[in-house]
C-alpha positions in Angstrom: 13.1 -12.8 21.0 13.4 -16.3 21.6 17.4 -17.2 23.1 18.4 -20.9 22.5 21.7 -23.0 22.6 23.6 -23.9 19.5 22.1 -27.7 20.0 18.6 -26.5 20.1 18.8 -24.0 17.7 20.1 -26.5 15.5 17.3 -29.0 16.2 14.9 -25.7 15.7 16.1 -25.3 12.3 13.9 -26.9 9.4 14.4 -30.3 9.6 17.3 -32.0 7.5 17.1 -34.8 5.7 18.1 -36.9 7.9 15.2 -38.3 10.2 16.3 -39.5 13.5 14.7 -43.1 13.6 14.4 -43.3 17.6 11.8 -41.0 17.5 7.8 -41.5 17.8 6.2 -41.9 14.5 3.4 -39.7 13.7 1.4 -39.5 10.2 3.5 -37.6 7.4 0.3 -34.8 7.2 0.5 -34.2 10.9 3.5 -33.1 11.0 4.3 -29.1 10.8 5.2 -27.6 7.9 7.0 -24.9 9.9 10.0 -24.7 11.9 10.0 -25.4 15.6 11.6 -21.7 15.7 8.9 -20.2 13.5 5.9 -21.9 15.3 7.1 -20.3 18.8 7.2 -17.3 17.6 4.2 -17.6 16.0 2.1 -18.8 19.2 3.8 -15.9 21.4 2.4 -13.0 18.7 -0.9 -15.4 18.1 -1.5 -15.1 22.3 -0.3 -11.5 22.1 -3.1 -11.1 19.7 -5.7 -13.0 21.6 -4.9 -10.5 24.8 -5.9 -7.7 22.7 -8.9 -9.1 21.0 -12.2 -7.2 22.1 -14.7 -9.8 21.1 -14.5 -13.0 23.6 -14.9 -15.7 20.8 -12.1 -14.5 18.9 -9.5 -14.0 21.8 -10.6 -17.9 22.9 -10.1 -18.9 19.4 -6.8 -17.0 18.7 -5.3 -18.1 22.5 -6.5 -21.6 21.3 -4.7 -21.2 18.1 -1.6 -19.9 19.2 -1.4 -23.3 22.0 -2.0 -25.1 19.0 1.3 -23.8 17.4 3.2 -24.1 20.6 2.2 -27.7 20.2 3.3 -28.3 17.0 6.7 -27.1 18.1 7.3 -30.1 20.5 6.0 -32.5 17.3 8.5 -30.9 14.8 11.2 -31.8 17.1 10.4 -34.6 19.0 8.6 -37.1 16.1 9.2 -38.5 12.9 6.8 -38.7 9.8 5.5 -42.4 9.1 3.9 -42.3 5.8 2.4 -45.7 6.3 0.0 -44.4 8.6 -2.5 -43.2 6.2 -6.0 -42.4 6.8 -5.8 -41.7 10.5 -7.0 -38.7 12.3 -5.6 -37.4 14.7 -5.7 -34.2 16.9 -2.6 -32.5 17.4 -3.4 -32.9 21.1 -3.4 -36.8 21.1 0.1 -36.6 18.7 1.3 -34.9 21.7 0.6 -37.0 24.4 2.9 -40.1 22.0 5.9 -37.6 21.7 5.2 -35.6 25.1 3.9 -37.5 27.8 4.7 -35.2 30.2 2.5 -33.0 28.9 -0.7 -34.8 28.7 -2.3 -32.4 31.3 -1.9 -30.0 28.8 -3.0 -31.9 26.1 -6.0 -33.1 27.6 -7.1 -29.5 28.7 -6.6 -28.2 25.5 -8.5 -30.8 23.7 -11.2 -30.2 26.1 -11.3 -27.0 24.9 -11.4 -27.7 20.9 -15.0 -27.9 20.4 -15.7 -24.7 21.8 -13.1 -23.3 20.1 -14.3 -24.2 16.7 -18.0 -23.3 17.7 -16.3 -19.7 19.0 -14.1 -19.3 15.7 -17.3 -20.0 13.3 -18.9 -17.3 15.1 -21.5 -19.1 17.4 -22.6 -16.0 19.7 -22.1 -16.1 23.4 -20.1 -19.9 23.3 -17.7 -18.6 25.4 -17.9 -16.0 28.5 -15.4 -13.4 28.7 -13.7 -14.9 31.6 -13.5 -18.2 30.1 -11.8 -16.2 27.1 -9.4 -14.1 29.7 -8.7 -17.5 31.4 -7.8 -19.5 27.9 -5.6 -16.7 26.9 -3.4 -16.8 30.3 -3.4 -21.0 30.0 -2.2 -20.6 26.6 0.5 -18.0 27.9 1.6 -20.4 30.5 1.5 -23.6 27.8 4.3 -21.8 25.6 6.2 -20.4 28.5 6.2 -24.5 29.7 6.8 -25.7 26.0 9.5 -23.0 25.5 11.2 -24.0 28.5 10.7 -28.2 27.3 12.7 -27.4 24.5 15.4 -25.6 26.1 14.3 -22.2 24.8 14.8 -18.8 27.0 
């Protein structure tokens, strides 16, 4: 289970309803609908899953996935929802790099990644080998453990 500090468990509460203005303004239907809490958990059962999936295109999807959440964390917490900012879309890896810059690395790699992910998810045989799937699942391992320490978390 996931330790944190009063301060940061506060901020990983659902969000009040207050909105802290000094933070980066994303589009209202990017942000999570989750807790920061809830999606950390989430990504450490969803690469826990990955690990023990058989088939390689479903373990690169579900490590994928579970990054994905781990990344949604660090937007729950450290943006804002603009609602004027209609129409625009936007990968949750590019919303990172505005509210996280010091994760762009990871952001980059993991967009990299996306379109195989997809392909891999909609059940295009042989997209990915299986050390490409072993190797997503560890980077997606190490991506929480690095947001989970971001954000304070033990």
């Amino acid at each position: 289970m996931l330790a944190t500090t009063t301060e940061t468990q506060a901020r990983l509460l659902p969000r009040a309803k207050e909105i802290d203005a000094s933070l980066p303004a994303i589009p209202a239907h990017s942000m999570p609908n989750r807790s920061p809490l809830e999606l950390l958990i989430l990504a450490r059962q969803g690469v826990a899953e990955a690990v023990d999936e058989p088939h390689d295109g479903l373990r690169y999807a579900t490590a994928h996935l579970a990054a994905l959440r781990a990344a949604a964390a660090v937007l729950a917490i450290r943006a804002r929802p603009a609602t004027k900012q209609r129409g625009q879309v936007t990968s949750v890896w590019r919303l990172l790099t505005q509210v996280a810059p010091e994760l762009r690395e990871w952001a980059d790699f993991f967009a990299a990644t996306a379109r195989k992910r997809t392909m891999a998810q909609s059940g295009v045989p042989h997209v990915v080998s299986t050390r490409e799937a072993d190797d997503l699942a560890r980077d997606a391992e190490h991506f929480i453990s690095v947001v989970t320490a971001l954000l304070g978390l033990r």
